[in-house]
N, C-alpha and C positions, 0 to 999 in steps of 0.2 A: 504494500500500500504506500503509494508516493505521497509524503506529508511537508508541507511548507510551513515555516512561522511568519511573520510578518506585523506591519503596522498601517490602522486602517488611515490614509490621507484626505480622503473624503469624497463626494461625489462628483461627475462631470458627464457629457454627454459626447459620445460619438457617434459618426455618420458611418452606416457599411448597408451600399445596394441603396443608397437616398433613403433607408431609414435610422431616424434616432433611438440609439438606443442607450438609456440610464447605467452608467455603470460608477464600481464604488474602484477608487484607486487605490493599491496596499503594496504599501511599499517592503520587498522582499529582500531585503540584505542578505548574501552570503552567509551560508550557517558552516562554521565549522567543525569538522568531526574532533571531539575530543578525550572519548573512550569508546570503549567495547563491550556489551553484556557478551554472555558468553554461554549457551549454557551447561560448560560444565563446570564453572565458576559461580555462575547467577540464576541459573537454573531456567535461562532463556536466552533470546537473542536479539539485540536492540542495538542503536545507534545511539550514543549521545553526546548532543549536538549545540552547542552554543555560538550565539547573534549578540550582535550590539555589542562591541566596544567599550572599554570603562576605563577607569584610570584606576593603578593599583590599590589607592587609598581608599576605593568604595566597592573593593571585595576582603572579606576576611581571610585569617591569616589559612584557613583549610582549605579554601576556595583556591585561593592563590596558588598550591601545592597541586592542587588537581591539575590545573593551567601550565604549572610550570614544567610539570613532568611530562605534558604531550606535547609542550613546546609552541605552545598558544598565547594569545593575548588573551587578560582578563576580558570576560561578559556577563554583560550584565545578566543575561538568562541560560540557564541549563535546561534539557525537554530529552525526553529520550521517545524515538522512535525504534516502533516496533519492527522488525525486517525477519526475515528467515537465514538460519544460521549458514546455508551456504553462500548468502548475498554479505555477509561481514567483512570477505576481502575483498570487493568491490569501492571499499570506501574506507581507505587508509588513515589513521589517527594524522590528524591536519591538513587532509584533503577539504573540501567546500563543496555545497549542496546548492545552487545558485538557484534563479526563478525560472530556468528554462527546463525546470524538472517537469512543469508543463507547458501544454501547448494548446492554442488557439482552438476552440470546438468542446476542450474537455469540460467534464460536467465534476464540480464539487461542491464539497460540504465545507462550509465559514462558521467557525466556532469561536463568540465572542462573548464579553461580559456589558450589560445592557446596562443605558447610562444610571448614576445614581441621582435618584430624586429625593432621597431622603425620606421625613415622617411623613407622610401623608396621610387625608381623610379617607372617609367609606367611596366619597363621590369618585374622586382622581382614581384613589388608586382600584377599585373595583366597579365603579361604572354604578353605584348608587344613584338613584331616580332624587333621593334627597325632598324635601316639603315646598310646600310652593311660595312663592316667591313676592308673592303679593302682600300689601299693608295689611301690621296686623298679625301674621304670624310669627311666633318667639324664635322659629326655628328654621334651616335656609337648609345648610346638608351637615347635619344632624346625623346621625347614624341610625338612632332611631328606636324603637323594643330589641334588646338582641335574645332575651328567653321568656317562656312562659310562666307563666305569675306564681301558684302556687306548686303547679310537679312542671318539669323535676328540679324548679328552684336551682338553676343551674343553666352560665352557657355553656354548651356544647361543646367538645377540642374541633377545632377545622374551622370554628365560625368568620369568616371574613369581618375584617373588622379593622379600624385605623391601624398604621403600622411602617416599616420601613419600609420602601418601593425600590424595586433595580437594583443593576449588581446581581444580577443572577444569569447563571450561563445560558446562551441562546447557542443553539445550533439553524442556520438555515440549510435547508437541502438543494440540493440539483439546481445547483445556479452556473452558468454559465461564461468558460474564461473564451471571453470576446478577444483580448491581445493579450503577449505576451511581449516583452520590451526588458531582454538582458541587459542591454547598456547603460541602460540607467534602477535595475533592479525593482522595476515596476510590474504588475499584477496588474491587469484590469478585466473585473468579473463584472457581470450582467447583474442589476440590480441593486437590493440595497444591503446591507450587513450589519449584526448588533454590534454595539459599543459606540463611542466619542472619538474624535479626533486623537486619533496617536494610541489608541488602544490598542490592544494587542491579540491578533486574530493565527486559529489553526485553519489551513487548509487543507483538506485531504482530498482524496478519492471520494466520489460519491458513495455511500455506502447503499442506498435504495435509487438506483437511476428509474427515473418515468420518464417513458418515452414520450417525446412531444414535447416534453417540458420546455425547452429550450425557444 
């Protein structure tokens, strides 16, 4: 399964056949290899793979050790992808995983963290109907009765109800990479993707392709 890491840069529109089509830009830095699972060491077999650059002062000192023994620059992120133990020597400790791992047509899956909004009411964050609106009522969006009066004297665990919003991982499925552009380690998929500017998104392989989708 081909997996990229990246950073979502934001949206923009291109033309392919006179039509527009919405795509979100993620910028894909070179990821480099900087161990090996193994599985007769790890009891599997994986690639791990660090992006983004940092200065030594803003990795710890075991971090640092990891880095320095496969003869790498400190990053800011570590991620281990999953591969099959005979594809391990295909991809030598400080070799680089670039964005041309895919190509134009292919169909994947963008796995982000969705912006944070923080507290929110019943309205925002669950789509509550709320009291009306008009002079006169004490109440606007209100949450409202949340349990029955005398049984069971109790709200229920699950009840939707004010609380923290966002920050929770979205997967989008079978969206489509429109261009590919190694020279400048650019990504450009069809549509839209969870997270904020400069978030940070997985890409894989479609894991359920629907045909048509595209």
């Amino acid at each position: 399964m081909r997996i990229l890491y990246g950073r979502k840069a934001g949206m923009t529109q291109v033309f392919k056949d006179g039509v527009m089509i919405p795509v979100t830009v993620i910028e894909a830095a070179p990821m480099t290899v900087v161990d090996h699972r193994t599985p007769e060491k790890n009891g599997y077999a994986a690639l791990v793979v660090g992006f983004e650059d940092v200065k030594e002062s803003r990795v710890t000192k075991p971090m640092l050790g990891i880095f320095k023994k496969a003869g790498v620059a400190p990053k800011r992120y570590l991620r281990e992808i999953p591969v099959k133990p005979e594809e391990l020597a295909q991809y030598a400790i400080g070799s680089t995983i670039t964005v041309d791992l895919f190509k134009p047509g292919d169909m994947v899956d963008v796995t982000g963290r969705t912006k944070g909004r923080g507290f929110q009411g019943g309205v925002k964050r669950h789509g509550f109907r709320g009291f009306p609106d008009s002079h006169g009522h004490r109440y606007h969006r209100a949450a409202g009765s949340l349990a029955a009066s005398s049984f069971p004297s109790r709200v229920f665990k699950g009840k939707r109800m004010p609380g923290h919003m966002g920050t929770n991982q979205v997967t989008i499925q079978n969206l489509e990479v429109v261009d590919v552009r190694p020279e400048s380690n650019v990504l450009l998929v069809k549509g839209a993707v969870p997270g904020a500017i400069r978030s940070l998104l997985r890409i894989k392989d479609a894991a359920r392709l629907v045909i048509g989708n595209a």
